[in-house]
Legacy VTK file of the C-alpha trace (Angstrom):
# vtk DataFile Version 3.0
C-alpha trace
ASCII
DATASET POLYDATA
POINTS 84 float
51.275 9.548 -33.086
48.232 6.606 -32.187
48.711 5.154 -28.903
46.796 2.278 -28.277
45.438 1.318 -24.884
43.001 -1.217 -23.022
40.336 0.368 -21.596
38.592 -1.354 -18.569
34.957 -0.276 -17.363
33.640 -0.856 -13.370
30.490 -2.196 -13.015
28.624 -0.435 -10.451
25.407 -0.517 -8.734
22.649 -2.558 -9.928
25.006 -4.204 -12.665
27.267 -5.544 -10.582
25.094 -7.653 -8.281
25.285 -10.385 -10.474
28.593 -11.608 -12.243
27.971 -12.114 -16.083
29.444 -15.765 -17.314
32.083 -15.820 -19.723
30.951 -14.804 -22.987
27.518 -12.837 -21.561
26.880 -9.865 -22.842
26.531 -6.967 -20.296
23.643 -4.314 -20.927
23.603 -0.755 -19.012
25.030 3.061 -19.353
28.636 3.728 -19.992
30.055 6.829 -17.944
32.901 8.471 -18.514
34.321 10.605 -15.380
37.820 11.984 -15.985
39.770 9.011 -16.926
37.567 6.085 -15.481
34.874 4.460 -16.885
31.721 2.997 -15.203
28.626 0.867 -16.341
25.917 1.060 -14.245
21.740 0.769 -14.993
19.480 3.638 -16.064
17.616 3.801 -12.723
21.395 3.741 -11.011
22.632 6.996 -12.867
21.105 10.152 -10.046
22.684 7.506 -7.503
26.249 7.393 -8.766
26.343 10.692 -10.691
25.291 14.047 -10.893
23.327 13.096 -14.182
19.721 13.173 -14.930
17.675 11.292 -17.505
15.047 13.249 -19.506
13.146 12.636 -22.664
12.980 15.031 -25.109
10.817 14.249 -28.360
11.200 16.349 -32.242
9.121 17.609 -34.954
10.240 18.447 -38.427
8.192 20.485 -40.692
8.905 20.724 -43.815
7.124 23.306 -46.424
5.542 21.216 -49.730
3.518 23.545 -52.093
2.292 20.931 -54.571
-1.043 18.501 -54.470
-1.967 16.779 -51.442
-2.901 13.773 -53.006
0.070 13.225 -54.353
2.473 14.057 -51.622
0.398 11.852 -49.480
0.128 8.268 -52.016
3.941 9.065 -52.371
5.208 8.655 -48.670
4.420 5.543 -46.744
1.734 6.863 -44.567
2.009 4.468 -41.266
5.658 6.065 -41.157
3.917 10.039 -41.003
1.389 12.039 -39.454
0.053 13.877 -41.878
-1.823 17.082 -40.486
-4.501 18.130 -43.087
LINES 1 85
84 0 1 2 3 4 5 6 7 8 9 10 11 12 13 14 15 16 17 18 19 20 21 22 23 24 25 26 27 28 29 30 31 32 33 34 35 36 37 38 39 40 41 42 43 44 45 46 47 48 49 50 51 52 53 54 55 56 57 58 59 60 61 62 63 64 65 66 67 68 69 70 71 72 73 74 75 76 77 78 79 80 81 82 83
């Protein structure tokens, strides 16, 4: 069985000090706590929740036992950091 609902979202915080215009788009973090839903701004989120923001960053190596040269002419170079 599919049961199809509405879903509403309350705008909290920072995102709700201004009311959008018909039609504006509205631009933050959607939260989900139990069964409601809240948008609110990135700097809002340790104010209405027990969330934290962090940035977190990843590396991929990848093992190539052929030429140099030719590995390095067959990439596009501004994409990679190539460590010699």
């Amino acid at each position: 069985m599919y049961f199809n609902s509405e879903k509403m979202a309350k705008t909290i915080g920072r995102v709700a000090e201004k009311t959008p215009e018909v039609g504006e788009t509205v631009s933050g973090l959607l939260v989900k706590k139990a069964f409601t839903y809240q948008i609110m701004a990135l700097d809002d989120l340790h104010v209405f929740s027990q969330l934290s923001i962090t940035n977190s960053s990843q590396r991929i190596t990848i093992a190539y036992t052929g030429a140099f040269g030719v590995l390095k002419h067959s990439v596009r170079p501004e994409k990679f950091q190539f460590l010699e």
